[in-house]
Every structure is written in structure tokens, then in C-alpha cells.
N, CA and C of each residue as an Amber inpcrd file, in Angstrom:
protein
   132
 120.3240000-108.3890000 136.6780000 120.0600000-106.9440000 136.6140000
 120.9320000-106.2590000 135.5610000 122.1610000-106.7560000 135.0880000
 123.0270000-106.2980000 134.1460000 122.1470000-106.0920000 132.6590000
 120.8800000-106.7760000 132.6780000 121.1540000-106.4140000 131.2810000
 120.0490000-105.2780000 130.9730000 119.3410000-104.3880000 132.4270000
 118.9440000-103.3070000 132.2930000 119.8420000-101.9230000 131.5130000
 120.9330000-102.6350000 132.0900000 121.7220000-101.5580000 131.7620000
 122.0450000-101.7380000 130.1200000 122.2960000-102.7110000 129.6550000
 122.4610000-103.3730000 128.6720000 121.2690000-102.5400000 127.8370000
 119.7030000-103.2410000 128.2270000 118.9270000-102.2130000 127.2540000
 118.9740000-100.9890000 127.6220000 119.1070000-100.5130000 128.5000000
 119.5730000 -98.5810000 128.1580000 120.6020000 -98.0640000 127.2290000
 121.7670000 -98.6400000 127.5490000 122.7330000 -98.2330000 125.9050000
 122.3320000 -98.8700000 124.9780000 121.5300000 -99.9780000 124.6350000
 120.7670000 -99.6000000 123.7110000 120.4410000 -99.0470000 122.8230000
 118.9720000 -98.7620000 124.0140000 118.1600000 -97.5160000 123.1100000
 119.0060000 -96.4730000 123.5260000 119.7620000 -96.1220000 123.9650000
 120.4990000 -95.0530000 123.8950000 121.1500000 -94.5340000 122.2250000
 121.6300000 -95.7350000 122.3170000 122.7300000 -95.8110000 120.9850000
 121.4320000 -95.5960000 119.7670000 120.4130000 -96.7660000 119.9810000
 119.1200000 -96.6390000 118.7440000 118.6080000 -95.2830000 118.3920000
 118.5590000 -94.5070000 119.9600000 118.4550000 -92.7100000 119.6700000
 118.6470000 -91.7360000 118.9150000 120.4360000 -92.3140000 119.6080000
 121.5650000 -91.0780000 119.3260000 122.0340000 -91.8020000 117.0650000
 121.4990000 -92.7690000 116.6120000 121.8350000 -93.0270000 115.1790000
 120.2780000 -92.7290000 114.7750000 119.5590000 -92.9390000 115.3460000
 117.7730000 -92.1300000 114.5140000 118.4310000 -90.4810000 114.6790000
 118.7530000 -89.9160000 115.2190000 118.6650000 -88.3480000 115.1780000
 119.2290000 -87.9000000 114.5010000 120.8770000 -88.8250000 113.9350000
 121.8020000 -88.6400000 113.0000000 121.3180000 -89.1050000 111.5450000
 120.6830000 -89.7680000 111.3440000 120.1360000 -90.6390000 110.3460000
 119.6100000 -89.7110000 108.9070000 120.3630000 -89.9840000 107.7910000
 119.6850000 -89.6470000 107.0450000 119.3820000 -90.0160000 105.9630000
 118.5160000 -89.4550000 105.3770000 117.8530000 -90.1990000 104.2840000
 117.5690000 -89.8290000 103.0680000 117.5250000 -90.6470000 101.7430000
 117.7400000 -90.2150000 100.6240000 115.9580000 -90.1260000  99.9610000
 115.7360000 -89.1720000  99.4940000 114.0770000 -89.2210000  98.8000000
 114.2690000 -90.0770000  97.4350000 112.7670000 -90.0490000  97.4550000
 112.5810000 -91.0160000  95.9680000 113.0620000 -89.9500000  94.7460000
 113.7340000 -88.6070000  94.8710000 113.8270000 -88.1710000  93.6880000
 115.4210000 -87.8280000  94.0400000 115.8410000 -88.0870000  95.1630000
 117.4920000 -87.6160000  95.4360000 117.6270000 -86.8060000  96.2330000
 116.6240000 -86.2810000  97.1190000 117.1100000 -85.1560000  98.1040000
 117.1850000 -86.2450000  99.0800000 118.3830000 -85.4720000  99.8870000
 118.6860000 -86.0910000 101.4490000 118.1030000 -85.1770000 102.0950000
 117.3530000 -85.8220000 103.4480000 116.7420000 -85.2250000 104.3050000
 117.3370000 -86.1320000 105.9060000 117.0560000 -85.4330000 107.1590000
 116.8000000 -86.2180000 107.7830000 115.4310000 -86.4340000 108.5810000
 114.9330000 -86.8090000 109.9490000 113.7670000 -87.0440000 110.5200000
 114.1570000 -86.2570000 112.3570000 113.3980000 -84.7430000 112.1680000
 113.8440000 -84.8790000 113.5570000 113.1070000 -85.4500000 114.8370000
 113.1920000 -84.7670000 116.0850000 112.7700000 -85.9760000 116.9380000
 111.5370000 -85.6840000 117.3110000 110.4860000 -84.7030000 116.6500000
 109.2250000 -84.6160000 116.3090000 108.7130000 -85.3800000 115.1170000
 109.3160000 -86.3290000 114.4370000 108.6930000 -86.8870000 113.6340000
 109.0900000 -86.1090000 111.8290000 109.3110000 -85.1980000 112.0180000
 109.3550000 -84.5220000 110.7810000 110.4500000 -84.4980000 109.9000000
 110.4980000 -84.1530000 108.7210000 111.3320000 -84.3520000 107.8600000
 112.1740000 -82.8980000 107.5830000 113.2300000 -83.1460000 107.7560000
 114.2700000 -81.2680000 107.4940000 114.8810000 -81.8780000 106.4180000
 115.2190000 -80.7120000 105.6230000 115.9490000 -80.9930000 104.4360000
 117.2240000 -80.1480000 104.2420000 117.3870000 -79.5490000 105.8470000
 118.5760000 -78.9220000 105.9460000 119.8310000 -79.8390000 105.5280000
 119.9130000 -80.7760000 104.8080000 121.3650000 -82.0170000 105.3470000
 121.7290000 -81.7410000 104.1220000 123.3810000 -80.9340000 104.1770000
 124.4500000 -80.5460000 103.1090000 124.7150000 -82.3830000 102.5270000
């Protein structure tokens, strides 16, 4: 049963670094992806 817990921090952890995640465009803007799918380009 231990390693339920095991995959919950996890995807916990897989979550909490997708929400932080960001990303560089093909021309140099950083953007990231929020947790609708979409792209913000708020990222200083």
C-alpha cells in the first residue's frame, strides 16, 4: 500500500513543477502554461 502514497507525491510534485514551469518561445519570449492549458506571458 506504500507506494500509493508514493504515487501521490508524485503527481503532486509533477503538478506543483508544471505550474512553475516555464518556457522559452521560438523567438525568445518566456511564457509559462497555466492550469487551463494556456499560455501567459506574464513571466519577468
Amino acid at each position: 500500500m506504500s507506494w500509493i502514497i508514493g504515487l501521490v507525491v508524485f503527481t503532486w510534485l509533477v503538478n506543483t513543477i508544471q505550474k512553475n514551469w516555464v518556457y522559452t518561445g521560438p523567438r525568445g519570449g518566456k511564457y509559462r502554461v497555466t492550469n487551463k492549458g494556456r499560455k501567459s506571458y506574464d513571466v519577468k
